[in-house]
C-alpha positions as CSV (number, residue, x, y, z in Angstrom):
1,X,186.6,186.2,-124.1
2,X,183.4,184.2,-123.3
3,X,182.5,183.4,-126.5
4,X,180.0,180.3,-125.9
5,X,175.7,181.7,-125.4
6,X,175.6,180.7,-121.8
7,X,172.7,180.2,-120.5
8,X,172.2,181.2,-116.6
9,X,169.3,181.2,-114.3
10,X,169.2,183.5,-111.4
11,X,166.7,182.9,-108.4
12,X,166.1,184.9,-104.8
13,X,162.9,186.3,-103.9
14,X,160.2,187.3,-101.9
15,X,162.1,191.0,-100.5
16,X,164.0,193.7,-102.0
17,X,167.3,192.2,-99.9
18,X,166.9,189.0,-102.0
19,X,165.9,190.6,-105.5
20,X,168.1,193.2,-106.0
21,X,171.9,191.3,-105.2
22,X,170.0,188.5,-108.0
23,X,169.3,191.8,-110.0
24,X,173.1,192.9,-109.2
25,X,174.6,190.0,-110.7
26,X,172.4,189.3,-113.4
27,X,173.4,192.7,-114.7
28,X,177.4,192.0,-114.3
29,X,176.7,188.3,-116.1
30,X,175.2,190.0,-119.3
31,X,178.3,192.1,-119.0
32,X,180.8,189.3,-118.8
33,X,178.8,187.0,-121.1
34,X,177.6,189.1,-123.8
35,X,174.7,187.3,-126.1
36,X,173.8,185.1,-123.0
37,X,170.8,184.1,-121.7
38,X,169.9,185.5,-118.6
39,X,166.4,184.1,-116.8
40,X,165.2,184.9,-113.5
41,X,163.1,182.5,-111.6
42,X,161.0,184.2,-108.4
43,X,158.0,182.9,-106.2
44,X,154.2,183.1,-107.1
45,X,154.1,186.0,-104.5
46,X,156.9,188.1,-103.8
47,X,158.1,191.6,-105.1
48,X,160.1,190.0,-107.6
49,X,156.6,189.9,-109.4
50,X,156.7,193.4,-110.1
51,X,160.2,194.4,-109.8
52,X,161.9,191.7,-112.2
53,X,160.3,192.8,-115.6
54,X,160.8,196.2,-114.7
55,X,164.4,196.0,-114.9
56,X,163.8,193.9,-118.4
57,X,164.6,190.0,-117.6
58,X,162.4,186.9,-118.2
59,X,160.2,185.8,-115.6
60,X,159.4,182.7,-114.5
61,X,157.3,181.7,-111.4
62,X,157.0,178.7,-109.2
63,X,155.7,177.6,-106.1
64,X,157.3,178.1,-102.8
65,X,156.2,178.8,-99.2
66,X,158.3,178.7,-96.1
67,X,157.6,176.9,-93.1
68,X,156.6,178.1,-90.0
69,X,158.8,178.1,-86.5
70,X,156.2,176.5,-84.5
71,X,154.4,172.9,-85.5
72,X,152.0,174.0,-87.1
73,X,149.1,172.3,-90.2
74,X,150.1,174.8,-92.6
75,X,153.5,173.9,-92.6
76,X,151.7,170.9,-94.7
77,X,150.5,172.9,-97.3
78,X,154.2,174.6,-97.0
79,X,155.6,171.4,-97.4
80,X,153.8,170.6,-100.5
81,X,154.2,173.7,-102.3
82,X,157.6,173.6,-102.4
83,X,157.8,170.1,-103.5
84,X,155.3,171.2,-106.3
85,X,158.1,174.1,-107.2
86,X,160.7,172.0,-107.2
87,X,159.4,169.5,-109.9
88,X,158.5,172.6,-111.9
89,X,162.3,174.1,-111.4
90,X,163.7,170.6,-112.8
91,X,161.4,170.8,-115.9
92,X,162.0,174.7,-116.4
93,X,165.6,174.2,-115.9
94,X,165.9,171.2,-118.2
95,X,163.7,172.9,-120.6
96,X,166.2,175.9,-120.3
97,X,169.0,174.2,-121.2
98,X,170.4,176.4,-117.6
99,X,174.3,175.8,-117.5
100,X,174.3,177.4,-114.3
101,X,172.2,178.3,-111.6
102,X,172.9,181.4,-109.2
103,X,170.5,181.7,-105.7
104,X,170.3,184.7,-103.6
105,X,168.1,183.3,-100.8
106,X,164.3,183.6,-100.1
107,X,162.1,180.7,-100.3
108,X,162.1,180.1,-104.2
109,X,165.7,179.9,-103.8
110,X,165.1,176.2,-102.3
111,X,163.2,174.9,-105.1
112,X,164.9,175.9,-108.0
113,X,168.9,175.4,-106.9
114,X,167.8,172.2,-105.4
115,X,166.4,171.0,-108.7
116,X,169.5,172.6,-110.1
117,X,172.1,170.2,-108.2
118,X,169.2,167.3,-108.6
119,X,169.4,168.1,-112.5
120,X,173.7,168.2,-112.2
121,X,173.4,171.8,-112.9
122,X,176.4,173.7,-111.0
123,X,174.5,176.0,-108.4
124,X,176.4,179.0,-106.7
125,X,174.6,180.8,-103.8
126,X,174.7,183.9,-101.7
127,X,174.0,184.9,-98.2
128,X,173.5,188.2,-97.5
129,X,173.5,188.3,-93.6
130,X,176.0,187.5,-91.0
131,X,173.5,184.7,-89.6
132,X,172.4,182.6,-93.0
133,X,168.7,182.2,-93.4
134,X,167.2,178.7,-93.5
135,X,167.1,178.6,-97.2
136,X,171.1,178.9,-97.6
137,X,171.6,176.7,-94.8
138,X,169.8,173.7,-96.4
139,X,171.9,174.2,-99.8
140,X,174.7,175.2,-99.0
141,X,176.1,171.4,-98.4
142,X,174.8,170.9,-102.2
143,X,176.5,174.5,-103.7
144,X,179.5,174.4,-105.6
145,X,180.4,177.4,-103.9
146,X,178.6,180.0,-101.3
147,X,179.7,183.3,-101.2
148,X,179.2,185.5,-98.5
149,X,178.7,189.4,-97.3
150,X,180.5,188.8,-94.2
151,X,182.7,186.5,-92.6
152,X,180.8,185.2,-89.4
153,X,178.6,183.3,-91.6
154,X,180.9,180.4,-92.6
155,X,180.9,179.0,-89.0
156,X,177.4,178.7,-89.7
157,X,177.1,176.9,-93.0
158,X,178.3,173.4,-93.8
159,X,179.3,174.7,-97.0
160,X,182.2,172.7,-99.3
161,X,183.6,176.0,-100.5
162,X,183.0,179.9,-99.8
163,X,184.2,182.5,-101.2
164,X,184.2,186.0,-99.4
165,X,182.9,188.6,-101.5
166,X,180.9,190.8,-100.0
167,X,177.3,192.1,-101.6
168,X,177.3,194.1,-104.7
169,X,176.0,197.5,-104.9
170,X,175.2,200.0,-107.4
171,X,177.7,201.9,-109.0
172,X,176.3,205.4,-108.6
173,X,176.8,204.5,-104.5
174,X,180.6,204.7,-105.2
175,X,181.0,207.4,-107.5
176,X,178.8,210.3,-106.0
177,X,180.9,213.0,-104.3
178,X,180.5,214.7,-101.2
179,X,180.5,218.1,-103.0
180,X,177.6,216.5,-105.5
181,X,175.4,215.3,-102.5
182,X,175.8,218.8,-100.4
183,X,174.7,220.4,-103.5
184,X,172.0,218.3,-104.3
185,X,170.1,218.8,-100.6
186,X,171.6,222.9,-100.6
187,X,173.1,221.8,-97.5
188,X,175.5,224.5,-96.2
189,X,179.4,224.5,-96.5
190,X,180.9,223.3,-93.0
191,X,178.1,222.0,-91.8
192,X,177.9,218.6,-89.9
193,X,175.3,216.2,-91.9
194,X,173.0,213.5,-90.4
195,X,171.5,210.6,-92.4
196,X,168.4,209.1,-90.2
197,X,166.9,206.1,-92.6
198,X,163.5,204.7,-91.2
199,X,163.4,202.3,-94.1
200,X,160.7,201.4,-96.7
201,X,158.7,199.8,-94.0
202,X,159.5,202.6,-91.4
203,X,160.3,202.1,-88.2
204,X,158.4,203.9,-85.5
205,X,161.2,204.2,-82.7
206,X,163.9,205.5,-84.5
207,X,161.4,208.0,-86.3
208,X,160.0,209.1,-82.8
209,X,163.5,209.2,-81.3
210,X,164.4,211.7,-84.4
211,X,161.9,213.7,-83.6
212,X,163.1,214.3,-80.1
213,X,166.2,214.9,-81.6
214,X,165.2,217.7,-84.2
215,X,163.9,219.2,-81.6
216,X,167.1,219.7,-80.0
217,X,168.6,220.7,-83.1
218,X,166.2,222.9,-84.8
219,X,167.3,226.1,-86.4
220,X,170.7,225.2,-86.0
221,X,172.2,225.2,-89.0
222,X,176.0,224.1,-88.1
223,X,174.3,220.4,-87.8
224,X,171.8,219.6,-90.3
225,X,169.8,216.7,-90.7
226,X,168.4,214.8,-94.0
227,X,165.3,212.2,-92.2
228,X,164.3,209.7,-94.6
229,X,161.0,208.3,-92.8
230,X,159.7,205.2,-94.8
231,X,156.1,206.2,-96.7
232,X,154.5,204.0,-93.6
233,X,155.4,206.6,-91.1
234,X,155.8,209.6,-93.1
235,X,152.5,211.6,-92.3
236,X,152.9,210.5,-88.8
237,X,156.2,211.8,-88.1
238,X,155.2,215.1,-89.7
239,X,152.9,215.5,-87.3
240,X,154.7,214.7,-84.3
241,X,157.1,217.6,-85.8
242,X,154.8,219.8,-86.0
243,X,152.9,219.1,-82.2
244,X,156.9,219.7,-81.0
245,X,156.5,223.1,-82.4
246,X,159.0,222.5,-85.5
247,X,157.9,224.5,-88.3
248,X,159.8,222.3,-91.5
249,X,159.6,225.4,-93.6
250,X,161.3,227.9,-91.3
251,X,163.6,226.3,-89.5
252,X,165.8,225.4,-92.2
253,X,168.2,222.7,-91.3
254,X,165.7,219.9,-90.6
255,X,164.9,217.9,-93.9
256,X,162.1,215.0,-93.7
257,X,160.9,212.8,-96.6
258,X,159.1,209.7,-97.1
259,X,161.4,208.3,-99.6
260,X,164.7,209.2,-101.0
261,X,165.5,208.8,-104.7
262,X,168.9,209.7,-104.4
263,X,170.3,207.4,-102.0
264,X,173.8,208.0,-103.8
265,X,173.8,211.5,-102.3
266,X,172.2,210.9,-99.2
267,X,175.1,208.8,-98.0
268,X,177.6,211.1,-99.9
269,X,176.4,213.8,-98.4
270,X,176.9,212.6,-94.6
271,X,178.9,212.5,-91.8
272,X,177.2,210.2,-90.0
273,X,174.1,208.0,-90.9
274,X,171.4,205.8,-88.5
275,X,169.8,203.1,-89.9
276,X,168.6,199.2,-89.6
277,X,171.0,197.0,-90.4
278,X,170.2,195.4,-93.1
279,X,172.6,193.8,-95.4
280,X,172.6,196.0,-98.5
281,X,172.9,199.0,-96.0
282,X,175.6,197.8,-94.1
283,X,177.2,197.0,-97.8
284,X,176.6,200.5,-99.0
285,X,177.6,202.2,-95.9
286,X,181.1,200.1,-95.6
287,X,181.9,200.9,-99.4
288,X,182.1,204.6,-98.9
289,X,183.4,204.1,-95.1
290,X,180.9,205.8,-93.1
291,X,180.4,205.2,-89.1
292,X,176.8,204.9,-88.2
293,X,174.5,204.4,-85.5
294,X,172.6,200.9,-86.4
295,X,169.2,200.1,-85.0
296,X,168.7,197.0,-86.2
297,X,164.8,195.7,-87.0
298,X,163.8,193.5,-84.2
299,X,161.7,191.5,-85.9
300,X,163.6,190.0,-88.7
301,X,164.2,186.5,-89.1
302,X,166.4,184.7,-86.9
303,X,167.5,188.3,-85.6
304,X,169.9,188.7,-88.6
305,X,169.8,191.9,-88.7
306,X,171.8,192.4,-84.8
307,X,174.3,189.4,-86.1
308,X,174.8,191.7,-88.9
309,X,175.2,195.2,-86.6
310,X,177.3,193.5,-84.5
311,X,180.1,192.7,-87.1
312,X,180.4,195.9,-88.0
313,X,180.4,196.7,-83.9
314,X,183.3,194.4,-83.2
315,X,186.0,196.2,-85.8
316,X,184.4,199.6,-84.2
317,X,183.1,200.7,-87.3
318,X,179.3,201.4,-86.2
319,X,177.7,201.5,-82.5
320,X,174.7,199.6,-81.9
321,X,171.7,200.0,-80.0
322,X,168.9,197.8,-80.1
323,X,165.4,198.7,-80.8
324,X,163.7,198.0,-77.3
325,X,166.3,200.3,-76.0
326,X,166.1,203.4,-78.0
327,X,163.9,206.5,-77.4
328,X,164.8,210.5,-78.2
329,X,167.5,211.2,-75.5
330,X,169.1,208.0,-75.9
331,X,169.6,208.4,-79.4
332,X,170.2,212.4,-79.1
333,X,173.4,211.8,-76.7
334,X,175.1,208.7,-78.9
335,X,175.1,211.3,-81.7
336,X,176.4,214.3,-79.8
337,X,178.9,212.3,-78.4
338,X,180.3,211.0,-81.9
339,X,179.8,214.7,-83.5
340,X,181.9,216.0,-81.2
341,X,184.9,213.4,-81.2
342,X,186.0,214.2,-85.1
343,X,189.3,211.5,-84.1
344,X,187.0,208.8,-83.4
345,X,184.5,209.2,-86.1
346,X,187.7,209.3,-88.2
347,X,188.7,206.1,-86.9
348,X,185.4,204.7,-87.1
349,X,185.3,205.8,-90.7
350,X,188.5,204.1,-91.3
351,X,187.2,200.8,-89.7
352,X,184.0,201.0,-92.0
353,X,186.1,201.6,-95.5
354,X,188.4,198.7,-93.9
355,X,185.3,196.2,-94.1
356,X,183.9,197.6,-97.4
357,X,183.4,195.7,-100.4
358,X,183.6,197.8,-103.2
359,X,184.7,195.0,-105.9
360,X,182.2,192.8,-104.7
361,X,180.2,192.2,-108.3
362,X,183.6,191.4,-109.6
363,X,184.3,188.4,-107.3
364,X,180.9,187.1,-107.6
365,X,181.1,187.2,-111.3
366,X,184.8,185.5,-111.3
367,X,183.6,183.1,-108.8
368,X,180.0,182.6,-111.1
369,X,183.1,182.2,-114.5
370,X,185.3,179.6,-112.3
371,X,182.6,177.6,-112.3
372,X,181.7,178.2,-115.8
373,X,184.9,177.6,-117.5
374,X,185.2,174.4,-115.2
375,X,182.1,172.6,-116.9
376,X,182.7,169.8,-119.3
């Protein structure tokens, strides 16, 4: 039992794929350290603004910008800004008494586990993505440990130790059952389910390629589909339905929404989900072993999101197709075509559960404890 008052600083920012692993994890660590201190230190700007003391932890803000690819005068102003948030990390953390500091990528990441290893304060990171963002490749020399979501990244980081844990997800992912989920959308017994995920920005080719699809499929209620459209391109994609002749209310096996609450029975509900390929996805998707069609957003950084597709493409757990390439009858055909092989969506299945990690909060907390317990 843990019984010193530890007291930990978690940091990652600016998007929902940084915050909520930091949010993960600062959860597990008031679990494994009861009476601790946990303190979460996010950018001036990013979501963490509003989604941090929603879910009840300290807040702290600093500067932080990050540069630009190209040569550019506002990488300047970039420049200073983070060398303004690193002086306040070192006071915060000092004032803090932090014993350890835990970074989850984004650009206040930088500041604040840099003054952490400036300060002598053990730092642990982790990277998300198959191809590390800038931010985790600058620390990760300076890290007692980095911890990853998939293997490919080590070749990639000049790390002195890392640790392959995979991403923690929420519990409620894992323990929903199929049964629960068909229940929850009154999806018919027998059935053949579809999850198509457009994301919380949306994404206008794979919503327009689903609407070719539903086309196809409409009224046919041995194959029913659950279209989750991102708020962006919700009212849009309703109306492209409609202009295709699709009438939501009577055809009875097409289900589109802006937003799904109930992500847990979405994905228990499935046979087979399309989606970007983003790391928390991929995470969720691998942990209850389900093959999907990934369509990774062409416009993230570095093009993480096809390094991170790709992985799961090599152990023939997902099939990939990239966003310039989609449209309706591209996408209508890959999914026929899996449908109606049952043996290799089994084996697909089987590939996905093999690359799942399900105990990944564990390992990130024994790895966060090792380096506890090591401390003078």
């Amino acid at each position: 039992m843990h019984r010193k008052k530890r007291v930990f600083v978690v940091t990652g920012g600016g998007t929902g794929g940084h915050i909520y692993p930091a949010l993960a994890i600062a959860r597990g660590l008031q679990e494994r350290f009861p009476g601790s201190t946990i303190h979460y230190v996010g950018g001036k700007r990013g979501l963490e603004n509003t989604i941090v003391p929603r879910e009840g932890f300290p807040l702290t803000t600093v500067h932080c910008r990050g540069l630009e690819r190209s040569l550019r005068l506002c990488n300047l102003a970039a420049i200073g800004d983070t060398v303004r948030g690193l002086g306040q990390s070192y006071r915060l953390l000092r004032r803090l008494g932090a014993d350890v500091v835990i970074g989850t990528g984004g650009f206040v990441a930088f500041p604040v586990v840099m003054a952490a290893t400036l300060a002598g304060i053990p730092a642990l990171i982790h990277e998300q993505n198959a191809f590390p963002g800038m931010t985790n490749r600058l620390l990760a020399p300076r890290a007692a440990a980095v911890m990853l979501t998939f293997p490919e990244a080590e070749k990639r980081l000049k790390a002195k130790k890392t640790v392959l844990t995979g991403l923690p997800i929420r519990p409620e992912i894992l323990s929903a059952t199929r049964e629960e989920g068909r229940r929850y959308f009154g999806l018919p017994e027998g059935s053949q389910v579809l999850l198509a995920l457009g994301g919380s920005r949306g994404a206008k080719r794979l919503n327009e390629a689903m609407v070719y699809l539903a086309r196809r499929w409409a009224g046919e209620p041995r194959r029913q589909v659950i279209h989750v459209t991102g708020e962006v391109n919700y009212e849009e994609t309703v109306a492209q339905l409609k202009a295709a002749g699709i009438s939501l209310d009577k055809c009875g096996n097409i289900k589109v929404m802006p937003y799904l609450d109930r992500m847990d029975y979405g994905l228990a509900a499935c046979d087979l989900c399309i989606g970007r390929a983003g790391a928390a996805f991929i995470s969720e998707v691998t942990a209850r072993g389900l093959p999907s069609i990934l369509v990774p957003y062409p416009h993230a950084a570095e093009n993480h999101q096809e390094a991170n597709a790709r992985s799961l493409e090599a152990i023939g757990a997902a099939q990939v197709i990239m966003d310039r390439e989609l449209d309706g009858q591209r996408l209508h055909d890959a999914v026929q075509e899996l449908l109606e092989q049952p043996d290799r969506i089994a084996k697909m299945a089987n590939a996905a559960k093999g690359a799942g990690r399900p105990e990944a909060l564990t390992m990130i907390l024994d790895e966060i404890s090792r380096v506890v317990m090591s401390r003078k």
